[in-house]
Each structure stands twice: as C-alpha cells, then as structure tokens.
C-alpha positions in Angstrom: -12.9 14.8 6.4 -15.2 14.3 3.3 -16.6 10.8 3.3 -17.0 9.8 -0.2 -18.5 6.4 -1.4 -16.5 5.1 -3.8 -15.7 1.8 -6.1 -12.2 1.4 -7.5 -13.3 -0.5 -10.2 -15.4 2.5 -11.5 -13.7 4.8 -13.8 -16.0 7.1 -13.7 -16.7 7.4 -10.3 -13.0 7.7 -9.4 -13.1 10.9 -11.8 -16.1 12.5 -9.8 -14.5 11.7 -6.3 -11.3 12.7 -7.0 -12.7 16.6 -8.6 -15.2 16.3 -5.3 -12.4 16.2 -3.0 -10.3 18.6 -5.0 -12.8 21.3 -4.9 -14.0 20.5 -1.1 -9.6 20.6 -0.3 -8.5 23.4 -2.7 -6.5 21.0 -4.3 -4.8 17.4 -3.9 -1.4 17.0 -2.4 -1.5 13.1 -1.3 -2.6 10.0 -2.8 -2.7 6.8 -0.8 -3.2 4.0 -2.6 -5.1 1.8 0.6 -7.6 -0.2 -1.3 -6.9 -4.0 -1.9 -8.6 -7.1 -1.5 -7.4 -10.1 -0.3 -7.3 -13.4 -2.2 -4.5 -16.6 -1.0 -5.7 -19.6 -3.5 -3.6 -21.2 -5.3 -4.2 -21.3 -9.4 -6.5 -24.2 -9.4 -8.6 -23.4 -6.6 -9.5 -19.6 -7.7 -12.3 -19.1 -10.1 -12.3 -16.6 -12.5 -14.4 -13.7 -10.6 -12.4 -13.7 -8.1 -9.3 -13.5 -10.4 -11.1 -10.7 -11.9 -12.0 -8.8 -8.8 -7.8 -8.8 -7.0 -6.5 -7.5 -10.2 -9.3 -4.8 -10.8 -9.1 -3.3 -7.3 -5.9 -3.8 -6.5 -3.3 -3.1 -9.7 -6.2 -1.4 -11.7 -7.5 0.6 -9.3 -4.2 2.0 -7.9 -3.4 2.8 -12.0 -7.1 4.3 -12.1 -6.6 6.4 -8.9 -3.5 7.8 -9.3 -4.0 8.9 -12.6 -7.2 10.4 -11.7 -4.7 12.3 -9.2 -1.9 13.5 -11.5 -3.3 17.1 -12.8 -4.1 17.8 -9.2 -0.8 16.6 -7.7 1.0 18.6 -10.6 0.1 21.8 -8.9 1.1 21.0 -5.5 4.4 22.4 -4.1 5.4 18.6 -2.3 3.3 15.7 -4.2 3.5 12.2 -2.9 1.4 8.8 -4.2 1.7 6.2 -1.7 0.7 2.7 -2.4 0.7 0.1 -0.1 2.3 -2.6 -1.6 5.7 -5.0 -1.7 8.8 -4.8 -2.4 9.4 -6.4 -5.8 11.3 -9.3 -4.9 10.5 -12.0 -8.1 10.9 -15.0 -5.6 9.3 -17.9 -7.2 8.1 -19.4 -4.0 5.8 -16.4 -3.2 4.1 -16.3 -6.5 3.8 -20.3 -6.2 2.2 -20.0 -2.8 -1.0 -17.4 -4.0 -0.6 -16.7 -7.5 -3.1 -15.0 -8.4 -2.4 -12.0 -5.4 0.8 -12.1 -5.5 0.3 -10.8 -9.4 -2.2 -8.2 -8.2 0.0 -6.8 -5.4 3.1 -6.7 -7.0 0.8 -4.8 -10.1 0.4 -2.5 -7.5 3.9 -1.8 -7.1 4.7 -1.9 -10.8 2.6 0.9 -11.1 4.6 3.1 -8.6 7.5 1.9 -10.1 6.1 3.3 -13.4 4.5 6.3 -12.7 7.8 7.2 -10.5 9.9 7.4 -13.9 6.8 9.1 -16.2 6.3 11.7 -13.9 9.7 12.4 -12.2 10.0 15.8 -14.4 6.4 17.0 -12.5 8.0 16.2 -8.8 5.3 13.9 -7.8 6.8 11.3 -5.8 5.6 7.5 -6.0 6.6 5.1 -3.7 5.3 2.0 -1.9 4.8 0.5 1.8 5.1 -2.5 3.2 4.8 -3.6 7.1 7.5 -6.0 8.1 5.1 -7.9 10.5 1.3 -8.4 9.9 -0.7 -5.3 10.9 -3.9 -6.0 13.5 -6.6 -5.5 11.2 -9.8 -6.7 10.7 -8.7 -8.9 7.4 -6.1 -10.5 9.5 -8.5 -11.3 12.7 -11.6 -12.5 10.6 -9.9 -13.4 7.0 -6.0 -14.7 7.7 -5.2 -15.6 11.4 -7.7 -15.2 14.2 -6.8 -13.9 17.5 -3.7 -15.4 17.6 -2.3 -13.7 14.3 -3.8 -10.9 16.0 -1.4 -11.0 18.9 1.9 -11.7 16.8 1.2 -8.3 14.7 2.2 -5.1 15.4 -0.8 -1.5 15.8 -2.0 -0.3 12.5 0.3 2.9 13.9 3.2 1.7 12.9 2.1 2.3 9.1 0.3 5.7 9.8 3.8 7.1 11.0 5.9 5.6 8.6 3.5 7.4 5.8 3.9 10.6 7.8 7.3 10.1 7.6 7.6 9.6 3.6 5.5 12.8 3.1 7.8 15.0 5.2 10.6 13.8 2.5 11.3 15.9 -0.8 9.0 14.6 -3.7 11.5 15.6 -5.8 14.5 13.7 -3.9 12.4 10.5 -2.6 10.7 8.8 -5.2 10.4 5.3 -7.3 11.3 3.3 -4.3 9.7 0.3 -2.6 9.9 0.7 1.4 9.5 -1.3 4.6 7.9 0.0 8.0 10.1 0.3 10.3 12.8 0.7 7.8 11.6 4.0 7.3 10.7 5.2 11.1 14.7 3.4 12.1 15.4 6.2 9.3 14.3 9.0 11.5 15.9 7.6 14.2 13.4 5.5 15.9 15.1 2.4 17.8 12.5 0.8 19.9 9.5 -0.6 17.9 7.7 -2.3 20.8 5.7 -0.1 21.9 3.9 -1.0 18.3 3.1 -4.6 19.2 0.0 -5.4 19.9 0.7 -8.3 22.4 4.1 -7.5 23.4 4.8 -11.1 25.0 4.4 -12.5 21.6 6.7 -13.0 18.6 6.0 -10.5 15.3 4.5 -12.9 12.5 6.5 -11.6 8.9 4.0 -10.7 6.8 3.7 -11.8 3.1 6.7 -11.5 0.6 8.1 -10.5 4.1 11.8 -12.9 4.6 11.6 -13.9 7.8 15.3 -14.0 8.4 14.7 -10.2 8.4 13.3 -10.1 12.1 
C-alpha cells in the first residue's frame, strides 16, 4: 500500500498522486472512483457551499481522477475505472427528494457513461457500482440511520467482491455499463447473499435510487 493524502478537488494534487503511485506501482491498472460526499437537503434548505462541495468531489472529482488515470491505464493489458455510483434511472421522485445529490451522483455516472464511449478504442473499461441494500458504514451509522440502519444493511464485503468480480471481466468486452451488487456476484453464480448481512434477523433497507420492489 502507498498512503497518499489527497483532495479531489485539487487538480493539481490529483496529477502528483496519480504519477506518485504510478512510479511507486510500475504503472496503473485500476481506478476506483470511491470518494463522495454525502448531502440529502432538499433545494431550499442547501446553501450554496455545500452545493459546491457534492458536485466538486463527487462528479468533478471522478472526471478529475480518471482523467488523471487515462495515459497510465492506456498501457495496461486489462484497464478498468470503477465508479461507485447509480444506475441512471431519470425518476423524478429521486431527484425531488435530494436534489442537489442526486445531480452530483448521477454526474458521477455520466462520466463513466462518457468516458466508456471516448476511450472504448484504448480498452479501458468504465463502469459503475451500486449496492442494492445500504452498506454498514460509518456515513450510514453516524450521518443516515443509526444503529438500526446499521442492522438492515448488508458488510461493506459485498462491494469489495463484486469489484473483484468486474476486474476479472474483459476491459474490452465489459464496459459503459451501470451495475448492481449482487447482480454482478448472482453473475458468477453466487445464490445465497446472507451471509453478507450484517444482522441477519433484520430486513435489507434499499438504498438510494434503489426500487424497493427489487428485494
């Protein structure tokens, strides 16, 4: 590992981490796109900096990152950019309900959608993640749901091992598509999620832009 202190929002920096790592690796075969913050007021209750601050880190800093990737991924024999982001399902009600994110995180997936097309002819797969359920983290414990959210979502694993599984795939075949968690492990023949759950007596909570008639 090479622990690098970095801000998204700096060009610059982004440049000097991304030729630090490079030089420390050999070379760049995977970008994960992980960084997002987390905003749910509506249009009138958001102020301006915080508007500011979801869209830099989250849809610019993805664009910033990635692109800060590209001559690196170019020379790798299997290239993947990862981003973890929604499906983009234009549902009114979800951009009624948080605005403001909702534009920054489905930015995120624009991108991928983008950059999936423009560099198709260099074999660097883009694609996006989603988890079906919410994902025990610290933002949903401290920032979303408390300890009871908590128990409704499933082990941050559950993402690790779908990503796994999307870099196994062919850059070349597997690109400019927008996936779901355990879509992608049922995929590779996984059947039983439960042992992902982080309170197994509980109910999974759908995540955002998640339709809950899909559990």
């Amino acid at each position: 590992a090479l622990p690098l202190m970095l801000d998204v929002r700096d060009s610059e920096a982004i440049e000097a981490a991304v030729h630090q790592a490079a030089s420390h690796f050999g070379g760049i075969d995977i970008c994960i796109n992980n960084a997002s913050a987390i905003n749910l007021l509506r249009s009138l209750e958001i102020d301006a900096k915080r508007f500011d601050l979801i869209q830099q880190i989250n849809m610019r800093g993805t664009f910033l990152v990635t692109r800060a990737c590209i001559p690196w991924l170019r020379k790798s024999s299997n290239p993947h950019v990862l981003t973890l982001s929604p499906p983009l399902d234009l549902r009114p009600d979800w951009f009624a309900q948080h605005l403001p994110y909702t534009l920054s995180k489905y930015g995120m997936s624009m991108v991928m959608l983008g950059m999936a097309d423009e560099f198709r002819a260099d074999g660097i797969a883009c694609n996006t993640l989603w988890p079906r359920t919410t994902v025990a983290t610290a933002a949903v414990e401290f920032a979303l749901g408390g300890a009871e959210m908590m128990r409704r979502s499933r082990r941050p694993e559950i993402m690790a091992d779908a990503a796994h599984a999307i870099f196994l795939k062919n850059s070349r075949e597997f690109t400019g598509n927008f996936v779901i968690d355990d879509d992608v492990l049922r995929s590779t023949g996984v059947t039983d999620f439960s042992c992902y759950a982080h309170d197994p007596s509980m109910d999974p909570q759908p995540d955002i832009f998640i339709d809950e008639s899909t559990l």
